[in-house]
N, C-alpha and C positions, 0 to 999 in steps of 0.2 A: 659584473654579472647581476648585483643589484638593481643597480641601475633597471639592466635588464628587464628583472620580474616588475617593475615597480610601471614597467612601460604598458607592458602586456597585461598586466590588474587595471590601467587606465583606459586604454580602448578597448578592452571587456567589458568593462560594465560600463561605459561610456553608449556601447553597439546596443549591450541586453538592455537600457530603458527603452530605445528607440524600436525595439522587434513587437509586427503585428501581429504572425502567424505563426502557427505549429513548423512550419516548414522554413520559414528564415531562425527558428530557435534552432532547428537540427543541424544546419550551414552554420552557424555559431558556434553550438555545439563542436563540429567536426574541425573549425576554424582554431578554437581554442584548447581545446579537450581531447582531440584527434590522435592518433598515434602519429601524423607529419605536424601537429601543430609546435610550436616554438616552447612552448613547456615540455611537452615532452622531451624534446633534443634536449634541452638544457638538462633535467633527471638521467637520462642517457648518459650525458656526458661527463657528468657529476663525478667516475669512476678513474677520469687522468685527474681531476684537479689536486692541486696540495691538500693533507687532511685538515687543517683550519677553514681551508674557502672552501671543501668540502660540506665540512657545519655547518658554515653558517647557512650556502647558496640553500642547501637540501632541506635543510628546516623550512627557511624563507618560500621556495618553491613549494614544496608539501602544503605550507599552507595558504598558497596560493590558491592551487590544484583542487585542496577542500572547502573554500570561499566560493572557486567558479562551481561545482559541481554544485553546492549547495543553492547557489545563486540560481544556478539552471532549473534545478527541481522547483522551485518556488514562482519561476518565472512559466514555466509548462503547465502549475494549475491554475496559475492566473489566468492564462490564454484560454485555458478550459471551461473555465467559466464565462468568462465572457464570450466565447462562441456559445455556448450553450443558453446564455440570456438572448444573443444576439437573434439565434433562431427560435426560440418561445416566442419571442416579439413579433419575431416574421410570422409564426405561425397561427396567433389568433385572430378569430374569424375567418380564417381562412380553411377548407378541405385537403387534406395533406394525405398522399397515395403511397402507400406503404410500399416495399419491393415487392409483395405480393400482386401489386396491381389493387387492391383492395381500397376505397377509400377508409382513411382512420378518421374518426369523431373527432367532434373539440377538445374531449372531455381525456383524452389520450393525448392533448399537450401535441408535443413536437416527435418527431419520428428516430424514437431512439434507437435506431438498430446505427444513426447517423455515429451515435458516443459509444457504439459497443455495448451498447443494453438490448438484449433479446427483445424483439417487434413483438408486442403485444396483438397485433392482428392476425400475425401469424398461426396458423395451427396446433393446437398442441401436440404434444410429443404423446402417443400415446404407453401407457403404463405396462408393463410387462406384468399379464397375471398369473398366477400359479391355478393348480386346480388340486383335485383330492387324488388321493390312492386309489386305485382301482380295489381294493381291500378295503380301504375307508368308505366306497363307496357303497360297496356290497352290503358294507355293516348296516348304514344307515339303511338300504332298503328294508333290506330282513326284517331290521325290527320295526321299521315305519309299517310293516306289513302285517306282523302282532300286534301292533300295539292297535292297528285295527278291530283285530280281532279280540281285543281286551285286557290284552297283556301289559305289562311295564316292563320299563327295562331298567334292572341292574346291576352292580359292579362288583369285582371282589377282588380281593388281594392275590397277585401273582406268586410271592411267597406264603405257602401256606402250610399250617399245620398236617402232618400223617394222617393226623385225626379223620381230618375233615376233609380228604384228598381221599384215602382210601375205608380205614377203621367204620365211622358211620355209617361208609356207601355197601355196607356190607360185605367187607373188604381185608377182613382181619390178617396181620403179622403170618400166619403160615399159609395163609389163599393162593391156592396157585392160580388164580385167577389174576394176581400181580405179574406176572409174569408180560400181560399184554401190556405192560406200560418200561419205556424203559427210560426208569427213572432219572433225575436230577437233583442231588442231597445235598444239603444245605450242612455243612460242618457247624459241629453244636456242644456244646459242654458236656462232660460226661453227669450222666443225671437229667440233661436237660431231655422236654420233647425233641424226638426226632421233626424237622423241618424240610420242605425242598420245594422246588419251584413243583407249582401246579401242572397234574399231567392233561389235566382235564377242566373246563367248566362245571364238572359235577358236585365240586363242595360246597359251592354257592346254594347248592338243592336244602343244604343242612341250615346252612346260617340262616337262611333266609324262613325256614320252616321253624328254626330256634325262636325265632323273633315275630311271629305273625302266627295269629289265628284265622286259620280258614275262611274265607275261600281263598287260596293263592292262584296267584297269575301274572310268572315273570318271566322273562328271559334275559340270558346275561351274555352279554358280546366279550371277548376278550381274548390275549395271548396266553396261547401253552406250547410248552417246554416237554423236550424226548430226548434221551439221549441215544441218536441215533443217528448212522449215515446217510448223509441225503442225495438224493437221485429225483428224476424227474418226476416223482408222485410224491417225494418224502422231504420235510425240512425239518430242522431242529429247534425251530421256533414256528409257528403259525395260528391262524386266531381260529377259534369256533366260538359257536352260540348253543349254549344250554337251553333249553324251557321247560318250565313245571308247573303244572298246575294240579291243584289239590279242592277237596269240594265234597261234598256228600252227594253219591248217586254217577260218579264219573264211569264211567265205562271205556272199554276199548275201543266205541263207535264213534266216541268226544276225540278218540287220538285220530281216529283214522279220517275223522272230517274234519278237523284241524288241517293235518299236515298236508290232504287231500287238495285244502284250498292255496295253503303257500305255495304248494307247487306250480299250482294254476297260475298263481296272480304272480309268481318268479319268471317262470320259463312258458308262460303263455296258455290259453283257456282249453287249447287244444291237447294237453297234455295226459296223457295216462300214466296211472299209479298203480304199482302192485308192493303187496307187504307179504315177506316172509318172514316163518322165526326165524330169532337168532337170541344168539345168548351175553346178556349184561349182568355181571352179578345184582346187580340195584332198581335190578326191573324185574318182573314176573308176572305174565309173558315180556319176552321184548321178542324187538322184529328189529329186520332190516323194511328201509324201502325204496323202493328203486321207480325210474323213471321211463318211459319207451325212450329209445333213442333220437335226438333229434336231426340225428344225420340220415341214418337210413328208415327214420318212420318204424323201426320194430321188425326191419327182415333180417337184419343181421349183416355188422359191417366193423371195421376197424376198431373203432370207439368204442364201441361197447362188446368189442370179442367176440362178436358174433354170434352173442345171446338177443340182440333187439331190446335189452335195456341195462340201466348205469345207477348202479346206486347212491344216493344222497344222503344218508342218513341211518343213524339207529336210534331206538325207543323202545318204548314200552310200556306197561304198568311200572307204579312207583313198589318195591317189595314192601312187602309188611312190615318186615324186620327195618328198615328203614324209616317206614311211620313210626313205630316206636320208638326208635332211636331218640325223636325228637318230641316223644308225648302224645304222640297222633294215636285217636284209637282206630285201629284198620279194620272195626268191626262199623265202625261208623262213616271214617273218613276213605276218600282213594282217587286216586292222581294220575297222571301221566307224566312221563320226561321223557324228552328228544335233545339228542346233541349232533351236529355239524360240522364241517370244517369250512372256513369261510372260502379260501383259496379254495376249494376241491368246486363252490358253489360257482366262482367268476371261470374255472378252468374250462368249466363244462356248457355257462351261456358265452363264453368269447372264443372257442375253441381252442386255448394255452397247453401247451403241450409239455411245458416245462414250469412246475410250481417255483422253483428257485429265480424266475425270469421278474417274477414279484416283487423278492429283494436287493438284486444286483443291480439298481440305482441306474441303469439305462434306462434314458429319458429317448431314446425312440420308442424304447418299448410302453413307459409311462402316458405320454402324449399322444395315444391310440385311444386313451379310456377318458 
């Protein structure tokens, strides 16, 4: 059986120097290497022999078995290379037509889609791109549309102080005017300030008047937090946009031609604005203000109930008690603020019928906007 293997190691590698091509390796391959080839049977058969000529043949064979394989793999990159010089050679100065039909340049060598290398003539693949949120996109309008008009824009912390959530906005511990917010509290040491996720944009009004002297002019985009059940106008998270501006000599006529023009330049030139009061504790007067409708033009239709317009927004004067809060004297100083909801803004130019359809991560509904 020795014998044997010592036969089969000889005209193996006797065959493998003499082999040109890819294709007489693999007949080799399958000749020596094969599941019918003669080493095989012989490992096969290993199982009747006595256990002495067991050792030794199954050893001898084994390492047979790992000589030719080894032998194969080293004899497959040599070939490799040498077609691959064989055809560089062929191919300069010459124009060489890619499977595209395309001719390929010099300067592109030889046509390697030949070695399993992606054709550089080829087309590219193009790139899968994402886009923004229909919320993100909203944001950046809005404020690209203040900031027009003079404003900056910015940021505040999501968790924030009692303080500066309700207390400054003229909003004190027994106000029943808390009641319109329904909270989110942030567990806190006994001793410590009361904390909770912001219900509103509006504390921003404070920090930002803490830290600036007049003339102010911001607006601040951001998520706030309710705790509250959600249905198709209501979520538990959603963003608005605060603005405030502060100034000697401001009037109500500065608010109402402000928000006069966002509207314009949001939901088109054609647009009519009406302002009612309403009541903000942190304003004096506030108003709502509302839109005509842009479904039924103002005769009265679904959307907007049948009144011919849709509210967007509340504002106001900035209260007094709130100038002070922060140093302002309101004999001198006086401001306006307006807050939003950003989703209530995209529900009403896209017709969305459903505010929760924003964040329920369907990408039909995404790749509309």
């Amino acid at each position: 059986m020795i014998e044997k293997l010592d036969e089969i190691k000889s005209n193996a590698i006797d065959e493998l120097s003499s082999l040109q091509s890819i294709k007489e390796l693999e007949d080799w391959r399958v000749r020596y290497l094969g599941k019918k080839s003669a080493l095989t049977q012989i490992l096969r058969g290993l199982a009747s022999r006595p256990l002495e000529e067991r050792k030794a043949v199954g050893a001898s064979a084994n390492e047979l078995k790992s000589l030719l394989e080894r032998s194969h793999r080293q004899k497959k990159e040599a070939l490799k290379e040498k077609a691959y010089q064989e055809m560089e050679a062929a191919a300069v100065g010459k124009q060489i037509i890619s499977p595209t039909g395309i001719p390929s340049e010099e300067k592109f060598g030889i046509p390697t889609v030949f070695l399993g290398i992606p054709d550089v003539t080829l087309p590219g693949r193009p790139i899968p791109l994402g886009r923004l949120h229909p919320t993100t996109q909203m944001v950046r309008e809005i404020c690209d549309i203040f900031v027009a008009l003079g404003f900056q824009v910015v940021e505040g912390p999501e968790v924030e102080w009692d303080y500066y959530n309700f207390e400054a906005l003229n909003i004190p511990p027994d106000h029943p005017a808390r009641d319109m917010w329904a909270t989110l509290w942030i567990d806190t040491k006994s001793g410590e300030r009361p904390m909770l996720l912001r219900t509103h944009t509006s504390p921003m009004q404070i920090r930002v008047m803490e830290r600036t002297t007049p003339p102010v002019r911001v607006v601040v985009p951001g998520k706030v937090y309710r705790y509250e059940a959600t249905d198709a106008t209501h979520e538990s998270m959603f963003y608005q946009i605060e603005g405030l501006a502060v100034d000697k000599n401001i009037t109500l006529a500065d608010l109402k031609g402000t928000l006069y023009e966002f509207a314009r330049r949001l939901f088109g030139a054609e647009r009519k604005v009406r302002f009612r009061c309403d009541y903000f504790p942190f304003v004096e007067p506030g108003v709502e203000m509302a839109i005509d409708c842009m479904v039924c033009g103002g005769t009265g239709c679904r959307l907007c109930s049948g009144t011919g317009w849709i509210e967007i927004l509340g504002a106001g004067m900035v209260h007094p008690a709130v100038l002070r809060r922060v140093n302002y004297d309101p004999e001198i100083y006086t401001g306006f603020a307006f807050g939003l909801g950003l989703e209530r803004m995209s529900m009403l130019r896209y017709g969305v019928e459903d505010i929760r359809l924003f964040y329920s991560n369907d990408l039909r509904f995404l790749r509309q906007f």
